[in-house]
Structure formats: C-alpha cells, structure tokens
N, C-alpha and C positions, 0 to 999 in steps of 0.2 A: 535678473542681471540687466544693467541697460551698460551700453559700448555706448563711447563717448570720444570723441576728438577736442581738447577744449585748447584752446588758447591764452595766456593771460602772461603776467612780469612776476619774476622771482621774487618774491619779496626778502629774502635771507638767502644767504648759502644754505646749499642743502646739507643735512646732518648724517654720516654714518651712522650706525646701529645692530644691536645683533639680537633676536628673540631669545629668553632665557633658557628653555630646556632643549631646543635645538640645538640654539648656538648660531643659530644660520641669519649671515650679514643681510641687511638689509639697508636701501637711504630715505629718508624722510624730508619733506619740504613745502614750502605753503606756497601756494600761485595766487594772486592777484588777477580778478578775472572781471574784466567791464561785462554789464550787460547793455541792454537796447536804453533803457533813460539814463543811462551814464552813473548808474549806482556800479557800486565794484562787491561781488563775494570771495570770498577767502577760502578755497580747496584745500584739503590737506591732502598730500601726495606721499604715498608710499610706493618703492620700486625695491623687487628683489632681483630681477633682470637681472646678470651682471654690464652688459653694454648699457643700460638703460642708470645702473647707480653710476657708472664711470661717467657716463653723460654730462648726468643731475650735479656729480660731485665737481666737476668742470667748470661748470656754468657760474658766474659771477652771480650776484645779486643786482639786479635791476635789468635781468637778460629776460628778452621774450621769448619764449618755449610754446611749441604745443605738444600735449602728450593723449597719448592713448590708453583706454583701458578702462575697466570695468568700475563703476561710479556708482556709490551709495550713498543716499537721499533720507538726511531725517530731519526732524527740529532740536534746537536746541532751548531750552527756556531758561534764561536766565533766573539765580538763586531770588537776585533784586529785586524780582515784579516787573520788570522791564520786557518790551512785547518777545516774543519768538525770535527767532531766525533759523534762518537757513544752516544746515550743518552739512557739507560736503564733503567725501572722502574718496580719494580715487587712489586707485592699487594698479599703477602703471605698467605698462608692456611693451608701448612705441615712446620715442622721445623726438624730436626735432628742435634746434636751437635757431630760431631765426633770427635773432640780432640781438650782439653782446651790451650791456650798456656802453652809452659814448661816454668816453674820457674828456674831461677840461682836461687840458693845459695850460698849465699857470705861467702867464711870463714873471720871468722877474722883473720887479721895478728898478727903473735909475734913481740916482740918487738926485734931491730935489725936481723929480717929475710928478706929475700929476697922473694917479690912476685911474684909465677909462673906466 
C-alpha cells in the first residue's frame, strides 16, 4: 500500500455510484495532477467515505483539492502501439478543497459600444 497526499484540479464533477451486489454508494472522479516538468497525469479518484463523497460531490469542476489515501500504480498500454503510461488510482479517505474555480462575470454590453 503506499499513502499518498496529492494535490491537482478537478477536471469534471465528480460522479455518484453504487457497487452491484452490495449496493453500497460510492463517488468517482478524475484529478488533474502537475508534476516537476510541467507535464500533467490524470488520477482516478474513488471515495466511499460518506464526508469525503459529500465533499467531492460539492466541489465544482476546475476546484483544486487535495486528497488522501491509499494509491495504486500500474501501466496502461494502449490497444494503438502508442507508448505506455502511467495508470493511477486512489481510493480516498481525507479530502480538502483549497480553491473553488473563479467565476468571470460577464458585463453586459451597451448598445453601439465597443467590447473590451
């Protein structure tokens, strides 16, 4: 098992769900995670927690989060011939939301003005 703190941006609302033969709810979600050369990987985030789905289910899309919890590490090989990558999956336990995305606010235009 490796414990993990990661940081990254929502990239979607995160999804309800419920496992078949339990029944027992669960949320799903993917994080957008920079690393050290400014490439980005893609987590996939499961949370059974109930404070931890109320969280995730909260959270906008383009919010920066970090979460906790136990992280598995494989490759993925695409079917294409196209190289490897990295396959991440984290089954969450802490949540923290540090900043919601910002909002534009649209002005309205006057009429015969010129838009900044």
């Amino acid at each position: 098992m490796i414990a993990v703190m990661i940081t990254g941006r929502l990239l979607a609302p995160a999804q309800m769900r419920s496992d078949g033969p339990s029944g027992q709810p669960f949320a799903t979600a993917r994080l957008r995670v920079r690393q050290d050369g400014g490439d980005c990987v893609t987590v996939f985030v499961s949370a059974a927690d109930s404070a931890v789905v109320r969280t995730l289910l909260a959270a906008e899309s383009g919010a920066t989060l970090t979460l906790g919890g136990e992280l598995t590490v494989a490759v993925w090989q695409p079917e294409d011939g196209s190289p490897p990558r990295p396959s991440l999956r984290l089954h969450a336990d802490q949540i923290v939301v540090l900043r919601q995305p910002r909002r534009r606010i649209r002005q309205p235009r006057e009429e015969g003005g010129v838009s900044p």
